[in-house]
BALODO-888269 format. One record per residue (C-alpha): x negated, y, z; chain. Coordinates in steps of 0.5 Angstrom, whole numbers, plus 500, padded with zeros to 3 digits. Last residue first. Layout:
BEGIN
{c1: X, c2: Y, c3: Z, c: A}
...
//
This chain:
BEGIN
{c1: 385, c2: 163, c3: 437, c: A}
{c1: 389, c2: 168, c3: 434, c: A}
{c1: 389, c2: 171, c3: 427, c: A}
{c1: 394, c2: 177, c3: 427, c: A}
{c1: 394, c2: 177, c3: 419, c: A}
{c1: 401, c2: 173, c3: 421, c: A}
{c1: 403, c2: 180, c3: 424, c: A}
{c1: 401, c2: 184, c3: 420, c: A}
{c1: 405, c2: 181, c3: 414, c: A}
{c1: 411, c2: 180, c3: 418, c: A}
{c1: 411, c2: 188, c3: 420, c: A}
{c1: 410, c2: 189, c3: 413, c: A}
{c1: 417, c2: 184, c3: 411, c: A}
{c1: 420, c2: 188, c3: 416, c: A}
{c1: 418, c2: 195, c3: 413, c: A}
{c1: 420, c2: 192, c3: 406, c: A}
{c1: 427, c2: 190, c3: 410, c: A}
{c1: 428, c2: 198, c3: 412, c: A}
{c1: 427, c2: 200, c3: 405, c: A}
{c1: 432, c2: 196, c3: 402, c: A}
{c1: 437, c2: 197, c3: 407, c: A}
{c1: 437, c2: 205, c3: 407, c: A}
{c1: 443, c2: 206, c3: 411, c: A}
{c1: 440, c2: 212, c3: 414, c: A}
{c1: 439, c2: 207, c3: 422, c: A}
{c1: 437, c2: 202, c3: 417, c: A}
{c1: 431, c2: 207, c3: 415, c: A}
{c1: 430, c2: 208, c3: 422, c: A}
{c1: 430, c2: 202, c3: 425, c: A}
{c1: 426, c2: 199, c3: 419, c: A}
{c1: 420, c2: 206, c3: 421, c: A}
{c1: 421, c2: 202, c3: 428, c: A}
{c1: 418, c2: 195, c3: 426, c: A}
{c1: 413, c2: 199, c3: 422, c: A}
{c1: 410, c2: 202, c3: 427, c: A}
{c1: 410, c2: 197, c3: 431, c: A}
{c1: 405, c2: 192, c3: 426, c: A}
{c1: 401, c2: 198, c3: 424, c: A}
{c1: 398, c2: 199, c3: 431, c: A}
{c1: 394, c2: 193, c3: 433, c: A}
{c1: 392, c2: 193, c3: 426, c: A}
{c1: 389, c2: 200, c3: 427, c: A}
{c1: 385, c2: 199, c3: 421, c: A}
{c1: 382, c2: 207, c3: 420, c: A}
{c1: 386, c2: 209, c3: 414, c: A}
{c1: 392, c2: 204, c3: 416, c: A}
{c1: 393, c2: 207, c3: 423, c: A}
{c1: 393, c2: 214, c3: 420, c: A}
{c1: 397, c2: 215, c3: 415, c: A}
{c1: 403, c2: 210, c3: 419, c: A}
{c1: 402, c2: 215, c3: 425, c: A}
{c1: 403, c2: 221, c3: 419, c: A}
{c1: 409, c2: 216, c3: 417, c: A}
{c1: 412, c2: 215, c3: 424, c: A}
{c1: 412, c2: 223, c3: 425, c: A}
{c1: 416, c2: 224, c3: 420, c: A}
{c1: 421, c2: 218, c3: 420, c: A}
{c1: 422, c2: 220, c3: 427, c: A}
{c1: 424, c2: 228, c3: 426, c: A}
{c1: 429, c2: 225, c3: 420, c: A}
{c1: 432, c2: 220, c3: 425, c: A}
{c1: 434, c2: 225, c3: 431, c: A}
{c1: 438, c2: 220, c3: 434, c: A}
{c1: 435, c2: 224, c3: 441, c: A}
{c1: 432, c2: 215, c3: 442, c: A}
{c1: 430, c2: 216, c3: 436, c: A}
{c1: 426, c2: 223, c3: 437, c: A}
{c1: 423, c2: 220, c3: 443, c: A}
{c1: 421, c2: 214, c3: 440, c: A}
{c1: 418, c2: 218, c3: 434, c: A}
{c1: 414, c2: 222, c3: 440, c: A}
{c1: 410, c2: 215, c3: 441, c: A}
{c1: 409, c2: 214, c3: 434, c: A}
{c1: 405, c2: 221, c3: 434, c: A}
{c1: 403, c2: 219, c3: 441, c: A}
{c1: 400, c2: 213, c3: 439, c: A}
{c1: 397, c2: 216, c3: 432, c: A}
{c1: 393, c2: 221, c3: 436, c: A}
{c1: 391, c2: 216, c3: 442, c: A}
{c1: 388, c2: 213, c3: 437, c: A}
{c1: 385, c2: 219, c3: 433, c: A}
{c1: 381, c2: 222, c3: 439, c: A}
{c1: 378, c2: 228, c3: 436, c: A}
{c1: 376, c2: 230, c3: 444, c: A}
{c1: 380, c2: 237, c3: 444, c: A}
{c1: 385, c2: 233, c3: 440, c: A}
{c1: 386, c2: 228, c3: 445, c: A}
{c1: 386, c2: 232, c3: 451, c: A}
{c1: 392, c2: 236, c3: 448, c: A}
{c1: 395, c2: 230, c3: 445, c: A}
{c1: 396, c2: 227, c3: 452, c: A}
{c1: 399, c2: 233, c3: 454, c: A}
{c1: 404, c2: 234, c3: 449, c: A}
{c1: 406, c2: 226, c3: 451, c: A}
{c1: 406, c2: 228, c3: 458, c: A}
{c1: 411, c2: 233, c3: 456, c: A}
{c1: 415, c2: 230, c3: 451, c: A}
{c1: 416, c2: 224, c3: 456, c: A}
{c1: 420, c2: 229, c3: 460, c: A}
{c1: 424, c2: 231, c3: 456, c: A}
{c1: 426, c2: 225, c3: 453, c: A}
{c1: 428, c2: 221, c3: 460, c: A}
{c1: 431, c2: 215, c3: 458, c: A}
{c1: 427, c2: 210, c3: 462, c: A}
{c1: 424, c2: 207, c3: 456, c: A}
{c1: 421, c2: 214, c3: 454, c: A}
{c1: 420, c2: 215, c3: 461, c: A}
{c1: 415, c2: 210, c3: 461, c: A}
{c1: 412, c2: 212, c3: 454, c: A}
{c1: 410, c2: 217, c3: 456, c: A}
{c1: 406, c2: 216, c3: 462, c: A}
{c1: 403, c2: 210, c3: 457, c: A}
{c1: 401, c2: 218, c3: 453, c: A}
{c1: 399, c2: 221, c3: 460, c: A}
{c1: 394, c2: 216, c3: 462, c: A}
{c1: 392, c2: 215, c3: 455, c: A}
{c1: 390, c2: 222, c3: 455, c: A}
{c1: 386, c2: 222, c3: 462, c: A}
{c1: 383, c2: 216, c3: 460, c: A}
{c1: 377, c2: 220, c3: 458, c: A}
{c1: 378, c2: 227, c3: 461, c: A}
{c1: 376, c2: 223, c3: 468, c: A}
{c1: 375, c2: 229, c3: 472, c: A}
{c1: 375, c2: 224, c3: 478, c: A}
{c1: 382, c2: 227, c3: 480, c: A}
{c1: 386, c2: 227, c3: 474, c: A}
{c1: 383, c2: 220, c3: 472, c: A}
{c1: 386, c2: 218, c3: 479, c: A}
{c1: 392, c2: 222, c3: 478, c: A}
{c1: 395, c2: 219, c3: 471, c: A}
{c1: 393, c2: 212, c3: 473, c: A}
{c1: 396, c2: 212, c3: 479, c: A}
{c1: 403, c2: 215, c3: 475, c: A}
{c1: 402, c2: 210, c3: 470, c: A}
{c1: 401, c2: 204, c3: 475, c: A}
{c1: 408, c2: 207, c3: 479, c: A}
{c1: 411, c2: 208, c3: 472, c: A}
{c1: 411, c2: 201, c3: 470, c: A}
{c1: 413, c2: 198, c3: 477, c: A}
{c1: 419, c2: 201, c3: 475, c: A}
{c1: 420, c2: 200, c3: 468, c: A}
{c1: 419, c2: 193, c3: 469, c: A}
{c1: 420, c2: 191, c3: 461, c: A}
{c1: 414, c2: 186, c3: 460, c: A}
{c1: 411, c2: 190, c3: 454, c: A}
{c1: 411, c2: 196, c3: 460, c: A}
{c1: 408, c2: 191, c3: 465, c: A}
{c1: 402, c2: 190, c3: 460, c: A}
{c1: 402, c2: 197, c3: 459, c: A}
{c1: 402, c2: 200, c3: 466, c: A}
{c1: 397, c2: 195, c3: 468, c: A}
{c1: 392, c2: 196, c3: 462, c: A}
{c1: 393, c2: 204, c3: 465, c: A}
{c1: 392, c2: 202, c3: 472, c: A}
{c1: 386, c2: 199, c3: 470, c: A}
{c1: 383, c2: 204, c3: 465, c: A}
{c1: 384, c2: 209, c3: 472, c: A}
{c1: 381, c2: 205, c3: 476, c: A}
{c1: 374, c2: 204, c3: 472, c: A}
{c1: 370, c2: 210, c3: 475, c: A}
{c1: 371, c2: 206, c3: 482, c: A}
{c1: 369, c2: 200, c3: 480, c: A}
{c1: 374, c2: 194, c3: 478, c: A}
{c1: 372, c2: 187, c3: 481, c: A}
{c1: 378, c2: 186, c3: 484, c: A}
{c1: 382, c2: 189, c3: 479, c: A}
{c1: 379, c2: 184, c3: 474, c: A}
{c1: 382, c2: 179, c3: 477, c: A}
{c1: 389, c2: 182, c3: 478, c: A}
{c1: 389, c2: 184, c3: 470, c: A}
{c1: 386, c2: 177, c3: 469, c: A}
{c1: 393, c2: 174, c3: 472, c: A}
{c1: 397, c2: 178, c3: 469, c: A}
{c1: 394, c2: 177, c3: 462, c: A}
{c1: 396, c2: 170, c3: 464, c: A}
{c1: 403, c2: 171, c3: 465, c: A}
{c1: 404, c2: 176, c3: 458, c: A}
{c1: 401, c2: 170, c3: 454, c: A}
{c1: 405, c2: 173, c3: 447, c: A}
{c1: 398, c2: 174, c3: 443, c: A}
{c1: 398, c2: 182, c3: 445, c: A}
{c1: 399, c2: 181, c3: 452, c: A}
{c1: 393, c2: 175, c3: 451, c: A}
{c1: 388, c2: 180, c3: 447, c: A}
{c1: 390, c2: 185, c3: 453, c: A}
{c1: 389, c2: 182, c3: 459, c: A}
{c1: 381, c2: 179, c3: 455, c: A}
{c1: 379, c2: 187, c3: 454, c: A}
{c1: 381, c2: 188, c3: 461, c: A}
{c1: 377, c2: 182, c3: 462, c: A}
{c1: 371, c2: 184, c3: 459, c: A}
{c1: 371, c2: 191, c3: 461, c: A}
{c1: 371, c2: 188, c3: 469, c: A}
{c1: 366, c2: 184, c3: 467, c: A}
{c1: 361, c2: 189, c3: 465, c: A}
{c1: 362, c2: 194, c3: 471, c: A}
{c1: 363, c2: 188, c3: 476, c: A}
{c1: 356, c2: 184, c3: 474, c: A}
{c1: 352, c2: 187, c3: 479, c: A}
{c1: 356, c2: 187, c3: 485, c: A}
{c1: 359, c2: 180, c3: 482, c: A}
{c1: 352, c2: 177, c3: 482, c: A}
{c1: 349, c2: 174, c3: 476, c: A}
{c1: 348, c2: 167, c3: 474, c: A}
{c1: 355, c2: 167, c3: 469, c: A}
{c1: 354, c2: 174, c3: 466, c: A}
{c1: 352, c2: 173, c3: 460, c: A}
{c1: 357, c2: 167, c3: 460, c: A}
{c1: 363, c2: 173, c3: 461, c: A}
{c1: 360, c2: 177, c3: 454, c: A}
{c1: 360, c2: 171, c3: 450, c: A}
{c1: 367, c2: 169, c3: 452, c: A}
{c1: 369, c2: 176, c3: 451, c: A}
{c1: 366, c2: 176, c3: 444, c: A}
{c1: 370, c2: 169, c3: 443, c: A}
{c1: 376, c2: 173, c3: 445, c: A}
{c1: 376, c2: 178, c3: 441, c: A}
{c1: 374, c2: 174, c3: 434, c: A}
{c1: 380, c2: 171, c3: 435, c: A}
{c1: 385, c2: 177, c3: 437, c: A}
{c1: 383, c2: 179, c3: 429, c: A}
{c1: 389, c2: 185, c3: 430, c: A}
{c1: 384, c2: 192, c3: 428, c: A}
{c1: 384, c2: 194, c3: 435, c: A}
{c1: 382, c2: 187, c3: 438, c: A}
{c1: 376, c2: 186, c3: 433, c: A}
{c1: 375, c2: 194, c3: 435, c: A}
{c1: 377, c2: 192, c3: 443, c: A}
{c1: 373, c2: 186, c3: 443, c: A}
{c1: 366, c2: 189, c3: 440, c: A}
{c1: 365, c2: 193, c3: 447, c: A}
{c1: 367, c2: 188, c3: 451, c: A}
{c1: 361, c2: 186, c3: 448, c: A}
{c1: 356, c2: 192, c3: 448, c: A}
{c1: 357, c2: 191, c3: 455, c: A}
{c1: 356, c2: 184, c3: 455, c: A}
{c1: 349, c2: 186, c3: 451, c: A}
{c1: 348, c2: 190, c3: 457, c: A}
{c1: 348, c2: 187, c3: 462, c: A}
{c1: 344, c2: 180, c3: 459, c: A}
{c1: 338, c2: 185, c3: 457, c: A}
{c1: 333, c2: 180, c3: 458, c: A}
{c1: 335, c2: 174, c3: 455, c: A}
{c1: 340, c2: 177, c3: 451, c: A}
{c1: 335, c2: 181, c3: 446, c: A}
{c1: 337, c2: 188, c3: 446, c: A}
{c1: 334, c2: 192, c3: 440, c: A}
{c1: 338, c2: 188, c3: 435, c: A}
{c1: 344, c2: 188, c3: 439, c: A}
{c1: 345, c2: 195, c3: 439, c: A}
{c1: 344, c2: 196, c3: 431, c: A}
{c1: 351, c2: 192, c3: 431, c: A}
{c1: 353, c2: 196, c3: 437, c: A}
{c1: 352, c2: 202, c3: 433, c: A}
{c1: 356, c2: 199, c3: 427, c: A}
{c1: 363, c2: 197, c3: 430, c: A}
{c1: 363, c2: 203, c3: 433, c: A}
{c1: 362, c2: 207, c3: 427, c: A}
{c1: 367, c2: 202, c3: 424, c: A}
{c1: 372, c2: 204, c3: 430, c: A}
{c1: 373, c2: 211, c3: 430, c: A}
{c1: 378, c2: 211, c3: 435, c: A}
{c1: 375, c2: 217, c3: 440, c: A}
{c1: 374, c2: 212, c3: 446, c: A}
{c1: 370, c2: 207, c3: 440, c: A}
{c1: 366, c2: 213, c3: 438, c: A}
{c1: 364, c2: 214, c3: 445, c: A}
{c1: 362, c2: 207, c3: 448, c: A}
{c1: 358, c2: 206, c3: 441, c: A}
{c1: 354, c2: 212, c3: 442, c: A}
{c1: 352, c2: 209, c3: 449, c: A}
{c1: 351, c2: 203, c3: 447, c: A}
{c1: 347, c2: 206, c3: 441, c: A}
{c1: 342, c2: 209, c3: 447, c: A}
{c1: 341, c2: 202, c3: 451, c: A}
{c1: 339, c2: 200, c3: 444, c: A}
{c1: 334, c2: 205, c3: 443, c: A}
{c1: 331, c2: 204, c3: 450, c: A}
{c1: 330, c2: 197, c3: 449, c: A}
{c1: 326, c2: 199, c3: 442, c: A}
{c1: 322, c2: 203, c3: 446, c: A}
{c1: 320, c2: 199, c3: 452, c: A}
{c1: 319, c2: 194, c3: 447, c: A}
{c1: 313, c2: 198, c3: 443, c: A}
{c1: 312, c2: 204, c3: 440, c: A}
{c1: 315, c2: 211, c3: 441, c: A}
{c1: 318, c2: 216, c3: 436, c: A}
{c1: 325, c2: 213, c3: 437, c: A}
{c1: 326, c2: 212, c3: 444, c: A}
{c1: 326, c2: 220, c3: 443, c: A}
{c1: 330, c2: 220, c3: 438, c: A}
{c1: 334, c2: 215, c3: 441, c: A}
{c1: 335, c2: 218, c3: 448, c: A}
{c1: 337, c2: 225, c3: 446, c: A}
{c1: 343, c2: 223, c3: 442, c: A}
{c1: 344, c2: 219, c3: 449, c: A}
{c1: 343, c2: 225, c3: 453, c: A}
{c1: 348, c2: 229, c3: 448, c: A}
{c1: 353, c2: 224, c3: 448, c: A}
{c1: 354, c2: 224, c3: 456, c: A}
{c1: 354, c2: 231, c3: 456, c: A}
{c1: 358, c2: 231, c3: 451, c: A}
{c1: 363, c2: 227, c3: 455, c: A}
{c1: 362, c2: 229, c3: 462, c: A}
{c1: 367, c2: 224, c3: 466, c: A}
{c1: 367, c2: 217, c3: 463, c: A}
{c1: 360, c2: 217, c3: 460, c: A}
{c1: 356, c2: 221, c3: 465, c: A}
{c1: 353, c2: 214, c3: 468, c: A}
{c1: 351, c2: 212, c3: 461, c: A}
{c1: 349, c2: 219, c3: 458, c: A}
{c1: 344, c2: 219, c3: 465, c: A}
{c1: 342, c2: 212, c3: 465, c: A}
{c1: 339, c2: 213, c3: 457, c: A}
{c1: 336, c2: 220, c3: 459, c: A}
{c1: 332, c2: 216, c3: 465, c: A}
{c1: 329, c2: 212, c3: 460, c: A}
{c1: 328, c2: 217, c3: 454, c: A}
{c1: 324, c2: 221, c3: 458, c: A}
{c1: 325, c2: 228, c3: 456, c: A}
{c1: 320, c2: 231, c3: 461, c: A}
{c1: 323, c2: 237, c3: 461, c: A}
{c1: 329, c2: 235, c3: 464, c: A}
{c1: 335, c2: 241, c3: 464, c: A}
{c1: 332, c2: 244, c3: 459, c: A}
{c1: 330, c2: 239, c3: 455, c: A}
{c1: 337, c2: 236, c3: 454, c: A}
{c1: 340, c2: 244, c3: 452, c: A}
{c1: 334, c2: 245, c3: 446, c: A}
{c1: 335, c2: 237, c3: 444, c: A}
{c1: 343, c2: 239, c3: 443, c: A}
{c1: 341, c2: 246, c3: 440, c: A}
{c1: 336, c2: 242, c3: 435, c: A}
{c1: 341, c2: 237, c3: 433, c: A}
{c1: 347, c2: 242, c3: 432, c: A}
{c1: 353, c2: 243, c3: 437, c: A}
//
């Protein structure tokens, strides 16, 4: 939608523009109206734009949050990084102390997603001190991203225990609209842990909950961990279909993550049907993307599974170059 076709819909629905009552309405639409939510935030910085004064600048950066949130959701993690940079710079800490922990759960899933696990976790830890003074029912939204963001630096960082226990802590706090992610982190920590069982219950919760709050967001990452559980459990069929859902929703959202999990994720079921030539295809176009757009976090288990199936076609020589890039990824994945 063009630029004057979004302002034309947003004052038709509210006249009066104010970028303030704009900025609360994108972020409280977010998970569930998309572009509505993208419209409203668009609007709010233009508006926010052309006024003076703090007022004005806070509502800039309230806007960005916004646009940050989304471009991070959709996988474009540089344009990410870049709205909460400018975010920052309208939020000062002191008076905005909610917000800007927002921005940096926000800042820990990029540095996670492109393998810096230390810069994630001092953003976590930035976030969680902002919020020490204030009250659970105020800080939940916020802290409860924070902590999801902290479960998956220490999954990914070996600390499966730990990332049990800020799982559960950050399901006490969780909202209603975050469920979904919850049980999505859930399935996926208990996924890396090998219980298929209590895997596929949290995947399930999270495919029915995104499904009934009309929460297009999760509901692809719901449908790939889905996936990625009857893969484990050996039921290819079934995985094929909850991966073609999740590519469905991500494609209509233009979400290249969840394209390149469910690119590696289809290879997995091809493996598992002996189907190599089908693999290597599908981990080729999931490697493309994953290196285009820095998915660090990514990169490392496609190339484990490209050597398996090069070893697999008796191609030796490149399934020990694969493993020397999985070696290489993960000694670039710097821990704190």
């Amino acid at each position: 939608m063009s630029m004057p076709a979004i302002r034309k819909k947003v004052h038709s629905e509210l006249p009066s523009g104010d970028p303030a009552l704009l900025n609360r309405i994108a972020w409280a639409r977010r998970w569930v109206e998309r572009d509505s939510s993208l419209e409203y935030a668009t609007e709010a910085q233009l508006k926010a734009k052309a006024g003076s004064g703090k007022r004005s600048r806070a509502e800039q950066g309230l806007a960005l949050r916004t646009l940050a949130w989304h471009a991070l959701w959709t996988g474009h993690m540089d344009t990410a990084m870049q709205h909460c940079l400018k975010a920052e710079g309208y939020l000062p800490e002191s008076q905005h102390r909610d917000a800007r922990a927002g921005i940096y759960a926000l800042l820990a899933v990029v540095h996670y997603t492109r393998g810096r696990l230390d810069l994630a976790t001092c953003a976590v830890d930035r976030g969680l001190w902002l919020l020490k003074d204030m009250t659970d029912g105020e800080a939940a939204p916020a802290q409860t991203s924070l902590l999801l963001a902290r479960a998956t630096v220490q999954r990914l960082g070996g600390e499966r225990a730990r990332a049990g226990i800020t799982l559960s802590r950050a399901r006490e706090l969780a909202p209603e609209e975050h469920m979904p992610l919850v049980e999505y982190c859930t399935a996926r920590w208990l996924l890396s842990d090998g219980d298929m069982v209590k895997a596929a219950d949290h995947a399930a919760r999270s495919v029915d909950l995104a499904s009934r709050d009309g929460n297009g967001v999760m509901l692809s990452y719901a449908h790939a961990v889905q996936a990625s559980v009857h893969t484990a459990e050996g039921h290819p069929y079934e995985a094929r279909l909850s991966f073609a859902q999740a590519r469905k929703l991500g494609k209509a959202a233009g979400d290249l993550f969840i394209d390149c999990i469910v690119h590696t994720g289809l290879a997995s079921v091809a493996r598992s049907e002996k189907n190599t030539d089908e693999a290597q295809t599908l981990l080729r176009e999931a490697a493309r993307i994953a290196k285009r757009e820095n998915y660090a976090v990514l990169r490392k288990g496609i190339a484990l599974d490209m050597a398996e199936c090069f070893e697999t076609a008796g191609d030796y020589k490149a399934a020990l170059e694969q493993h020397k890039l999985a070696w290489r990824l993960q000694d670039d994945m710097r821990m704190r």
